[in-house]
C-alpha positions as CSV (number, residue, x, y, z in Angstrom):
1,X,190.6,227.5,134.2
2,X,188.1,225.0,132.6
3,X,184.7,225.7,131.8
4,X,181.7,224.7,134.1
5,X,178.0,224.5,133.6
6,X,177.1,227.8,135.7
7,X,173.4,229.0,136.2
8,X,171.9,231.8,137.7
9,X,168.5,230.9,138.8
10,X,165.5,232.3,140.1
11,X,162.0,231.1,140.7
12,X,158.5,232.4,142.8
13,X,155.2,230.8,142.9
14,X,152.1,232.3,144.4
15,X,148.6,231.5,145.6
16,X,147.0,234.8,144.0
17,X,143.6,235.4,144.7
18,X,143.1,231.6,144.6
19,X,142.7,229.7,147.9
20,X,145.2,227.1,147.1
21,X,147.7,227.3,145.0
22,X,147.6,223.9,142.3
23,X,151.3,225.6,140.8
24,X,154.5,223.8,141.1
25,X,158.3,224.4,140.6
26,X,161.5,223.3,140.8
27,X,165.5,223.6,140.2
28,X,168.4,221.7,140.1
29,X,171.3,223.3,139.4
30,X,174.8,222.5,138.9
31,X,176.3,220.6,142.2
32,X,178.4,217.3,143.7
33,X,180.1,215.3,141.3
34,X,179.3,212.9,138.1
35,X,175.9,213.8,136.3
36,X,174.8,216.2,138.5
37,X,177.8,218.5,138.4
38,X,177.1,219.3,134.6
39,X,173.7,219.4,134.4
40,X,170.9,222.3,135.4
41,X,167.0,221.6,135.5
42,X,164.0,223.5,136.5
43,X,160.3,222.3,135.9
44,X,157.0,223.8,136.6
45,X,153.6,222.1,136.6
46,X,150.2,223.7,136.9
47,X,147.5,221.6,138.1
48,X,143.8,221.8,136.4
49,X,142.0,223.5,138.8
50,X,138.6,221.8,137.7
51,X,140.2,218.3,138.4
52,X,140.1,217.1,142.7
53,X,143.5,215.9,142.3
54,X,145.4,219.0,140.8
55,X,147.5,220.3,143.4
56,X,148.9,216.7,144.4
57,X,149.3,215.7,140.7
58,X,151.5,219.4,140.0
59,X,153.6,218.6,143.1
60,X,154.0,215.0,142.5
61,X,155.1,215.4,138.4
62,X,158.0,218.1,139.7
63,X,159.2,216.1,142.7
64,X,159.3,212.8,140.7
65,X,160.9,214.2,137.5
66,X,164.2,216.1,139.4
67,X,164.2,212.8,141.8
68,X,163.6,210.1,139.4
69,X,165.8,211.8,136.4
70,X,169.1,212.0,138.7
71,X,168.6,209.2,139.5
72,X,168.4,207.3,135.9
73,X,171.9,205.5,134.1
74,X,174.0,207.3,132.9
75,X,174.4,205.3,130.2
76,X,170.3,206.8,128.9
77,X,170.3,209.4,126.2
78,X,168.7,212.8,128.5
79,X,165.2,212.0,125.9
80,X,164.9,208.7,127.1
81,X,165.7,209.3,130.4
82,X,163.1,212.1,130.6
83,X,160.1,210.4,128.5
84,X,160.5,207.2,131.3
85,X,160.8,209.2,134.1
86,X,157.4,211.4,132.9
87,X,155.6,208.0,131.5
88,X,155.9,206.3,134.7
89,X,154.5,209.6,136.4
90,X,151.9,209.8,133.8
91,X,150.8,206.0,134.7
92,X,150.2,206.7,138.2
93,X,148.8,210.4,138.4
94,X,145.9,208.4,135.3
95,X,145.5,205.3,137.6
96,X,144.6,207.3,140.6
97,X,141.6,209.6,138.7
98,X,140.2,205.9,137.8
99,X,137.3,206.4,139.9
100,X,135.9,210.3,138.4
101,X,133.8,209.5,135.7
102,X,135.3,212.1,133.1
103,X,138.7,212.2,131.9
104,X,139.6,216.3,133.3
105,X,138.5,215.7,136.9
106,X,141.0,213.6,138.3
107,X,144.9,213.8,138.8
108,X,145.8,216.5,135.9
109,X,148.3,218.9,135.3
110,X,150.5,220.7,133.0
111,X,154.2,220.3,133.0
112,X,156.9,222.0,131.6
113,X,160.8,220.9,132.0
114,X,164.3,222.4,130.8
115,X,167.6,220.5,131.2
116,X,170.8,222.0,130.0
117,X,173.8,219.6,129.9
118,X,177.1,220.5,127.9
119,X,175.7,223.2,125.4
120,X,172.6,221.9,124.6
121,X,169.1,222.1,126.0
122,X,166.2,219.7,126.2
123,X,162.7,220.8,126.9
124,X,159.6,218.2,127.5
125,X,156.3,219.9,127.4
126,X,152.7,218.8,127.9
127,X,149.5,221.4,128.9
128,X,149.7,225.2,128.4
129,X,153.2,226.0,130.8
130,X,155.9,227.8,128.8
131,X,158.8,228.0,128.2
132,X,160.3,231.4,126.7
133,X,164.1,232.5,126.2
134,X,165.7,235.9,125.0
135,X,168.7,235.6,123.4
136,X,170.5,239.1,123.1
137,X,167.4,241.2,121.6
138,X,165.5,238.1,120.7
139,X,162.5,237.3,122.2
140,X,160.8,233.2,121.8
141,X,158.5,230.8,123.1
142,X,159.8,227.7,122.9
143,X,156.7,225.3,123.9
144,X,153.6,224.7,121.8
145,X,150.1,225.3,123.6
146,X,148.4,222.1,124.0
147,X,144.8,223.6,124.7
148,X,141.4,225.0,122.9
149,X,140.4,228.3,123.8
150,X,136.8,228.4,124.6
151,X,134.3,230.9,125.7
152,X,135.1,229.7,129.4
153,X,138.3,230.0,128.9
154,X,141.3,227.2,128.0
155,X,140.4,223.9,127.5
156,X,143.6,221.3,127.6
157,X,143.7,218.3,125.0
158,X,146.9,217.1,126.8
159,X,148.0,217.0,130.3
160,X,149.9,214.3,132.4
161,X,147.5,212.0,134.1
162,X,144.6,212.4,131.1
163,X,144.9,209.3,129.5
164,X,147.4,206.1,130.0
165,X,149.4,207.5,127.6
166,X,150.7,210.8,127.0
167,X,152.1,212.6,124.4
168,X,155.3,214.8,125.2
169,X,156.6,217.1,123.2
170,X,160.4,217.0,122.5
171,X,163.0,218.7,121.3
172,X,166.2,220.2,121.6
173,X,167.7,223.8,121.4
174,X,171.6,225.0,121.6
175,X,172.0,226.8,124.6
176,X,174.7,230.4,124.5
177,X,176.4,232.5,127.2
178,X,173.6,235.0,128.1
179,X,170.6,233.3,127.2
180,X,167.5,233.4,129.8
181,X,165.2,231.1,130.0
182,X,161.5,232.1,131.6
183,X,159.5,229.2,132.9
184,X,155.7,230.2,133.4
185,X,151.9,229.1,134.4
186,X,149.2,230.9,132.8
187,X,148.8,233.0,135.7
188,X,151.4,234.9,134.7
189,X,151.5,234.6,130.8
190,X,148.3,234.3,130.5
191,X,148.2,238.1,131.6
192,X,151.1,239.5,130.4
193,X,151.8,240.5,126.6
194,X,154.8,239.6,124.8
195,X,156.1,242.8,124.8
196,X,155.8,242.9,128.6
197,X,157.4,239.4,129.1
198,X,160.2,240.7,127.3
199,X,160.9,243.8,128.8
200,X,160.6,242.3,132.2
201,X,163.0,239.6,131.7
202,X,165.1,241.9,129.6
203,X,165.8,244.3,132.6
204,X,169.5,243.7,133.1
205,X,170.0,246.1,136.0
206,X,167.6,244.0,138.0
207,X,168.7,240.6,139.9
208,X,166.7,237.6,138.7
209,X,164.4,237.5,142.0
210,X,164.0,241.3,141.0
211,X,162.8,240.5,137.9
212,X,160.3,237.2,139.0
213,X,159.1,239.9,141.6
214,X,158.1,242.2,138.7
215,X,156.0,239.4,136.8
216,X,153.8,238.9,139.8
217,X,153.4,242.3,140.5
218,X,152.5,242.9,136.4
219,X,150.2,240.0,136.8
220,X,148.3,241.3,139.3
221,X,148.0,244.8,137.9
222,X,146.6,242.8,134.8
223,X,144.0,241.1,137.2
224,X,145.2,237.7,137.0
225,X,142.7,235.8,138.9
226,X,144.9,232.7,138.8
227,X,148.1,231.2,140.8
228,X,151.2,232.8,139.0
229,X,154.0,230.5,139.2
230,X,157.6,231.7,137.1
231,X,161.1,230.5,137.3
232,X,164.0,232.5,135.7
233,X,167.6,231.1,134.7
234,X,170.5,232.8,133.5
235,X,173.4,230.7,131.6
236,X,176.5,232.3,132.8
237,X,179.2,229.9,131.6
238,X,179.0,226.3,129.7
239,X,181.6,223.4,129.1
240,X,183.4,222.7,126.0
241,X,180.6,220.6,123.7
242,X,182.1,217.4,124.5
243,X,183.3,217.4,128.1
244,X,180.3,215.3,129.6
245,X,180.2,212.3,126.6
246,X,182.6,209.9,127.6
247,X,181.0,209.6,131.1
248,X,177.7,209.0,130.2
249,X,178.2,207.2,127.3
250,X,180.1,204.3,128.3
251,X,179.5,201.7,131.4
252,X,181.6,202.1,134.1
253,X,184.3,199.0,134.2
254,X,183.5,196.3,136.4
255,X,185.6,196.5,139.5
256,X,188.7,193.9,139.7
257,X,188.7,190.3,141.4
258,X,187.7,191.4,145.5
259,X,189.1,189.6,148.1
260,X,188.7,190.6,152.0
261,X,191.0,193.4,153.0
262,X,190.8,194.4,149.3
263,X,189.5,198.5,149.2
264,X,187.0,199.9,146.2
265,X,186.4,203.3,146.0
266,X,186.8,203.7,150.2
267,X,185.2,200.8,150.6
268,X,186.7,198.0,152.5
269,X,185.6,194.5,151.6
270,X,184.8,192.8,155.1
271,X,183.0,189.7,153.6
272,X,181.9,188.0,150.5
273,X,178.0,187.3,151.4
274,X,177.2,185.7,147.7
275,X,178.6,184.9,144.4
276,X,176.2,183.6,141.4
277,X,176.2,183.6,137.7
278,X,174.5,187.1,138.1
279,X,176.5,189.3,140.4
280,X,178.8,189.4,143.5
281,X,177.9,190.9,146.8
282,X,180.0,191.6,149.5
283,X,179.9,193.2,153.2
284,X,181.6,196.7,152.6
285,X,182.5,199.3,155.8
286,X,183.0,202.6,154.5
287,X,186.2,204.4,155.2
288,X,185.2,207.7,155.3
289,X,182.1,207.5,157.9
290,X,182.7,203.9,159.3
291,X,179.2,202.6,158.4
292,X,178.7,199.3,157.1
293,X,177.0,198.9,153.3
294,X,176.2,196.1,151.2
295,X,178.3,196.2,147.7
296,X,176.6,194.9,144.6
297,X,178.7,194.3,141.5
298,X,177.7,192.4,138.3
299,X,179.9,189.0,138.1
300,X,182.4,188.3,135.6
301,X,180.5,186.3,133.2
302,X,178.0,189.0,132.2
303,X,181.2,191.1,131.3
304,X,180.7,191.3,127.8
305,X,176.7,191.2,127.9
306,X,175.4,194.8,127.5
307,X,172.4,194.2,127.8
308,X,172.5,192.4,131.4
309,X,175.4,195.3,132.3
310,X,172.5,198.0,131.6
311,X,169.9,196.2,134.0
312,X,172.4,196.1,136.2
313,X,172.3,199.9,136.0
314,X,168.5,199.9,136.0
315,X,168.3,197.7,139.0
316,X,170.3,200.4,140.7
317,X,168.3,203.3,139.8
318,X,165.0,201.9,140.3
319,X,166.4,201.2,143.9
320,X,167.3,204.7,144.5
321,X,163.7,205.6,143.6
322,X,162.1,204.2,146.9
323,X,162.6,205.2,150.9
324,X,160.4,202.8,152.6
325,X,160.7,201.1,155.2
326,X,159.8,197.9,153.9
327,X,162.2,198.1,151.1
328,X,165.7,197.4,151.1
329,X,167.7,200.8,150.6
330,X,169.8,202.1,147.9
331,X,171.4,204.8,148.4
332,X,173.0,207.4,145.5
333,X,176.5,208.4,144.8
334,X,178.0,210.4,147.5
335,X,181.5,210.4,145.9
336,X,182.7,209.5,142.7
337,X,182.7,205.9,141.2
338,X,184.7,204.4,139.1
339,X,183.6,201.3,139.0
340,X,180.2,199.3,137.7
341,X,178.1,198.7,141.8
342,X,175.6,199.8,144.0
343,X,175.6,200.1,147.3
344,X,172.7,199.3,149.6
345,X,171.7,199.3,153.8
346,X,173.4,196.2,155.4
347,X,170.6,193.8,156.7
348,X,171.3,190.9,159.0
349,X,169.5,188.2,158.9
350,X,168.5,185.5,156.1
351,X,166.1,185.5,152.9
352,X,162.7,184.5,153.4
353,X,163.6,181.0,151.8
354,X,166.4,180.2,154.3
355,X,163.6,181.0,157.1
356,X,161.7,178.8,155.7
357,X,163.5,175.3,156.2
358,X,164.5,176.8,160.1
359,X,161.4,176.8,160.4
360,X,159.2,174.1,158.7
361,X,156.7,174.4,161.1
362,X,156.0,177.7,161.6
363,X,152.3,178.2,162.4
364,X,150.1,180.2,159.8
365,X,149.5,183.1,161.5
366,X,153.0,183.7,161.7
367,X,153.3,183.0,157.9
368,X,150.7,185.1,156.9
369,X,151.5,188.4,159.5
370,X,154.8,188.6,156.4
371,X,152.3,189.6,154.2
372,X,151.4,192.9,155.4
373,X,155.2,194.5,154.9
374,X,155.0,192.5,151.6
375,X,152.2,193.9,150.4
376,X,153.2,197.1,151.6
377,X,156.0,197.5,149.7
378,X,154.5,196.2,146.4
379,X,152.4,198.5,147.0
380,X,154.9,201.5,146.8
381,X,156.2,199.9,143.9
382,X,153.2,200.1,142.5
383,X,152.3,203.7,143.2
384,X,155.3,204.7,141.0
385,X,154.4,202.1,138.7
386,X,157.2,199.6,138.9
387,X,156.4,196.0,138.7
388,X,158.9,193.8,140.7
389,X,158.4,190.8,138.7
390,X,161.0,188.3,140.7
391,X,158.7,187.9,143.8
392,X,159.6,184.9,145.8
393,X,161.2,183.7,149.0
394,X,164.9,184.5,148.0
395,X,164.2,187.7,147.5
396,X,162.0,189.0,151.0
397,X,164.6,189.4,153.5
398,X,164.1,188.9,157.2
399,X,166.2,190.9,159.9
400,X,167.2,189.2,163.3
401,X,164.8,191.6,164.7
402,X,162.3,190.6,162.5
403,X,161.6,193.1,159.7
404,X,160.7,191.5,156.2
405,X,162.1,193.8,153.3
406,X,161.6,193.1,149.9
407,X,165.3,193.2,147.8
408,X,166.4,192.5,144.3
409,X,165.0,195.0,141.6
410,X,167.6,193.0,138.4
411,X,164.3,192.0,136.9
412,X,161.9,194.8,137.6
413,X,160.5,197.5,135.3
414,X,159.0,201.2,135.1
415,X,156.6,202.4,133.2
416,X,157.1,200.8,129.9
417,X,160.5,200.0,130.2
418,X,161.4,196.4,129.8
419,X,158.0,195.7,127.7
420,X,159.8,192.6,126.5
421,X,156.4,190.1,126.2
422,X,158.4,186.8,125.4
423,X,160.6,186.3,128.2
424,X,159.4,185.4,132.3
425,X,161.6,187.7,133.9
426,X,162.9,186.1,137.2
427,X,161.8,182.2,138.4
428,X,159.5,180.8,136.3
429,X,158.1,178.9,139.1
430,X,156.7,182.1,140.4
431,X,155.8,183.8,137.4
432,X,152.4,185.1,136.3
433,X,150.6,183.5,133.0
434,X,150.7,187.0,131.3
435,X,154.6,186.7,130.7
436,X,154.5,183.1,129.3
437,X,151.2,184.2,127.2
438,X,153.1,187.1,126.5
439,X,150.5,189.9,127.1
440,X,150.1,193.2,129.0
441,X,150.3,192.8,132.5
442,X,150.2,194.9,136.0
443,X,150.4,195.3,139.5
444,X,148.1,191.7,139.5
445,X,151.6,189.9,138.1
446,X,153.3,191.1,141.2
447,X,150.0,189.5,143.2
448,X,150.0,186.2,141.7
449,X,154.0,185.7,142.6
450,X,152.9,186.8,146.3
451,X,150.0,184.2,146.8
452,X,152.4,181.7,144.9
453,X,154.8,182.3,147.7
454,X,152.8,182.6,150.6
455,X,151.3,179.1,149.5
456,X,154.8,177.7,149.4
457,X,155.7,178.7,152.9
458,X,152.4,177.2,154.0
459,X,152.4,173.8,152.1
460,X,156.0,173.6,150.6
461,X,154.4,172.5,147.3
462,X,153.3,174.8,144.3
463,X,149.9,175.6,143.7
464,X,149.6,174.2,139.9
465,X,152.2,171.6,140.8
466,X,155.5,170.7,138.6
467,X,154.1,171.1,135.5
468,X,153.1,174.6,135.8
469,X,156.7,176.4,134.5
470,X,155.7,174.2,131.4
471,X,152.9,175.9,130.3
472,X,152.6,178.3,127.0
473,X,149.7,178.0,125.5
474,X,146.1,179.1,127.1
475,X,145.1,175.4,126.7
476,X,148.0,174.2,128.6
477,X,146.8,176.6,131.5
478,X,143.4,175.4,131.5
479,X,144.7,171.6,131.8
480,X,146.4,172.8,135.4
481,X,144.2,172.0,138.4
482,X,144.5,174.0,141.7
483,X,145.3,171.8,144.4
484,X,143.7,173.6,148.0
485,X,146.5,174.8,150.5
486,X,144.1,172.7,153.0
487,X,145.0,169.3,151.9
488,X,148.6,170.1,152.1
489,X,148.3,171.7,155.0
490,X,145.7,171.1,157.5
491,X,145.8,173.9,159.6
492,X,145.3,176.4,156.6
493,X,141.7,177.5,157.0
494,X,139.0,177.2,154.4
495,X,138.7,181.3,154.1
496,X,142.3,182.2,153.7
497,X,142.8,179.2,150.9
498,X,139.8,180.8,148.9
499,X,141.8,184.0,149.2
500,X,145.0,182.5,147.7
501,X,143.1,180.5,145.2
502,X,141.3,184.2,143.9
503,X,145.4,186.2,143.8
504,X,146.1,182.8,142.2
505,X,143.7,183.0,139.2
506,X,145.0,182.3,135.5
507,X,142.8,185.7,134.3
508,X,144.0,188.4,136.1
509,X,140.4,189.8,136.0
510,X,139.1,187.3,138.1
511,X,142.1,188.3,141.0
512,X,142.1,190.9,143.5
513,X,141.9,194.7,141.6
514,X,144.0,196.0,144.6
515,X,147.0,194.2,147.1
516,X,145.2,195.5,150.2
517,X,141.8,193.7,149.3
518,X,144.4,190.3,149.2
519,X,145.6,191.5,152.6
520,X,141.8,192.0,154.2
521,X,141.0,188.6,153.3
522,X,144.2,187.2,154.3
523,X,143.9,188.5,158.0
524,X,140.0,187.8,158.3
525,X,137.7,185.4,156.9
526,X,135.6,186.5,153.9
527,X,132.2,184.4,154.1
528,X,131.1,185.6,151.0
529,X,134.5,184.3,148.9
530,X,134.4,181.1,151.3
531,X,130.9,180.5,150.4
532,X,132.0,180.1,146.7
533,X,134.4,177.5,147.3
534,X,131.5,175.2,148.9
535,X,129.0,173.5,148.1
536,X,125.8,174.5,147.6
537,X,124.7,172.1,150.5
538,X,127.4,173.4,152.8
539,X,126.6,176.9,151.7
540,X,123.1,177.2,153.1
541,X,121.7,173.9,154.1
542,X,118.2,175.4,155.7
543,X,117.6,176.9,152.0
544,X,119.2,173.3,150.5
545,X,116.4,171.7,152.5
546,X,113.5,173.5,152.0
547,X,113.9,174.3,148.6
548,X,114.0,170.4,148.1
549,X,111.0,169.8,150.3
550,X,109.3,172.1,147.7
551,X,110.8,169.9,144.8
552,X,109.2,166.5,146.2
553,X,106.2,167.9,147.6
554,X,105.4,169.2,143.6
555,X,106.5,166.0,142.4
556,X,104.2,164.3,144.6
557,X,101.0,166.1,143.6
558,X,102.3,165.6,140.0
559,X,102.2,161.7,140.5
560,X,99.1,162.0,142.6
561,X,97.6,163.9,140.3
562,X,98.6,160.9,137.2
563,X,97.2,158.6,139.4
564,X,93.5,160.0,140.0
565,X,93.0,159.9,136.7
């Protein structure tokens, strides 16, 4: 019989004498098929209890890492799987403790992960979690404290959500038949000696949950006055070294020529919906449960491009990341595959583009009610900070019953994947300035493709005309003009033109900081943004008037005044 990963596992967390408890854990152990079958993880977070958003940033940094790490390519080494998965979860836990004014009150925590895969481990550490393991009579930490002790007690100089970037620690460790492996807050170690961890964990007539049991209950005999959060694993069997490599180190073969009737992997080819340069996608009915999918598969001609094979991979995982209803669906493995697709919900209806010329005169309320689900779903993008980047009409979906989805993710990014600077990812036309400048750029890149589409399915021009997917150079920008959504369109009002014109701004200062201030002033008039676009005259024409009655009154007792003398 061949080896398997098997782990025992064990874990407890618990409020203490606390009110709440800011701890966190989590396990994935061995299960299903592909990646997950050989692999074993278990994280624990402890949020700063002297930071508002603690609790949700602990919870959020374990959920996210076991989600977001199954869910990666296979084809990514388990560091840089786990250093993209945390970086992205760093970004968002730091962008929403913008508003405290000091860098340890807002979304913080500690965080502490082991994955075991073939025979070796990897641990990612950041805060003052642990990570211990006793090998026969051997007893280690395997994590570094990131944290000053103080008179009032441990003062971290690292956590996830303290700065935009984070530094995690990395390494790996061989993992043996019999090792344990102790996962703990500072509720718990913080209390408990060495020699006590030790002989606690080293207690083999005791079941695992026996054994997390006793650590609480030494805790609180040691007066921990703080949420004690532990989880215990056991590594009863492993593979042979090398039984996982050849699956995730190569890309799955792309499938054969599909015709309908033709059957991949249980799926029955019903219909071929699209075929371009890029990838194939087909109408699928699944044998096994009868439902019908959408099948994605990259086309022929990127065959031998690795690079566009592995966003193809990306594209798929960043689609598994996200349930929302405005979203198209991806959905994971849930049997083996032997080929290079993903499979997504089946949507009837036609992109965004195609509703478009049906409907060339569609009035602009009914234009500007798709922004909403837009903007909701950038906005979950967002939150987990991906950046679309391909935003345009071909790639919002409407449904015969009238839901907008957003689809495509081939050119999107997380965290700080994809940081290529000289290249506009998806249609130029819609593209932001930052990516032909080739500088930094955010959630305001996804904004400016928006308004640029919204103005195309009021006007059916561009807003810095034909010459715009020209420009390279700052100077070239400032020689493009804005042409108002008004004179292309009459029945665009004043108010909601100022509002494309501000997502539409070359300086991404100068747009909106946040998606749902677009959407307010794209569903009512703002008078104080409309105001700007007039002139002063039209602004306030009592104050135009009697400011110029003072003006010629003065210059009149000025001349009269030259006069009498």
């Amino acid at each position: 019989m061949a080896h398997t990963l098997r782990i025992n596992a064990a874990q407890i967390s618990h409020t203490g004498p606390k009110t709440i408890n800011e701890d966190a854990i989590g396990l994935h152990l061995p299960q299903g098929h592909g990646v997950t079958s050989h692999t074993a993880a278990a994280a624990i977070a402890d949020g700063v209890s002297s930071a508002e958003g603690g609790r949700i940033a602990a919870e959020t940094s374990v959920t996210n890492f076991l989600n977001d790490f199954f869910a990666t390519p296979s084809s990514w080494s388990i560091k840089t799987a786990g250093l993209k998965v945390l970086a992205a979860s760093n970004r968002w836990l730091h962008g929403q403790g913008q508003h405290y004014h000091h860098s340890h009150q807002g979304y913080l925590t500690t965080f502490t992960a082991l994955i075991i895969r073939g025979q070796t481990g990897h641990i990612f550490h950041v805060g003052d979690s642990r990570l211990w393991r006793l090998r026969e009579d051997d007893w280690e930490c395997l994590t570094k404290d990131h944290a000053l002790i103080t008179r009032n007690g441990n003062q971290l100089t690292r956590a996830l959500g303290m700065d935009w970037r984070v530094d995690i620690d990395y390494h790996e460790i061989d993992v043996q038949v019999g090792d344990f492996y102790l996962l703990s807050t500072d509720g718990i170690h913080g209390f408990i000696s060495d020699k006590e961890l030790k002989a606690i964990i080293g207690m083999r007539s005791e079941t695992l949950e026996a054994r997390c049991d006793e650590l609480l209950a030494c805790a609180e005999a040691h007066h921990s006055d703080d949420n004690r959060s532990c989880q215990l694993l056991e590594v009863v069997d492993l593979p042979p070294a090398d039984a996982h490599t050849l699956e995730l180190n190569h890309l799955a073969p792309l499938p054969p020529e599909l015709t309908v009737g033709n059957m991949l992997d249980c799926y029955i080819i019903e219909a071929e919906i699209q075929v371009n340069a890029r990838s194939h996608v087909y109408q699928v009915r699944d044998k096994d449960d009868g439902q019908r999918y959408i099948l994605k598969t990259p086309s022929v001609n990127i065959s031998d491009d690795i690079d566009a094979l592995r966003a193809f991979q990306r594209e798929d995982w960043i689609g598994q990341r996200f349930h929302h209803p405005d979203i198209v669906r991806t959905f994971s493995p849930n049997r083996p595959r032997h080929y290079l697709y993903l499979i997504q919900e089946y949507l009837e209806g036609n992109s965004l583009r195609v509703w478009r010329k049906n409907h060339p005169d569609a009035p602009v309320e009914t234009i500007i009610a798709f922004a909403k689900p837009a903007i909701k779903a950038l906005r979950a993008l967002h939150r987990r900070e991906t950046l679309h980047q391909d935003v345009k009409p071909d790639n919002f979906f409407i449904t015969n019953d009238g839901q907008l989805k957003l689809i495509d993710f081939g050119s999107a990014s997380v965290g700080s994947l994809n940081e290529n600077m000289t290249l506009r990812p998806g249609a130029a036309e819609y593209a932001a300035p930052e990516y032909a400048l080739g500088i930094a750029r955010d959630g305001r890149a996804d904004q400016f493709s928006l308004a640029v589409t919204l103005y195309e399915l009021l006007t059916g021009h561009y807003p810095y005309g034909e010459q715009y997917v020209a420009a390279r150079t700052p100077l070239q920008f400032r020689k493009l003009r804005y042409t108002s959504a008004c004179s292309h369109n009459p029945h665009v009002p004043l108010w909601l033109d100022a509002a494309l014109a501000r997502a539409l701004s070359f300086n991404p200062e100068h747009r909106y900081p946040e998606l749902s201030e677009f959407l307010i002033d794209l569903e009512r008039p703002n008078t104080h943004l409309t105001l700007k676009t007039k002139p002063w005259l039209e602004q306030n024409p009592l104050l135009f008037w009697q400011l110029t009655s003072v003006l010629l009154l003065i210059l009149n007792l000025i001349i009269l005044a030259l006069w009498l003398k």
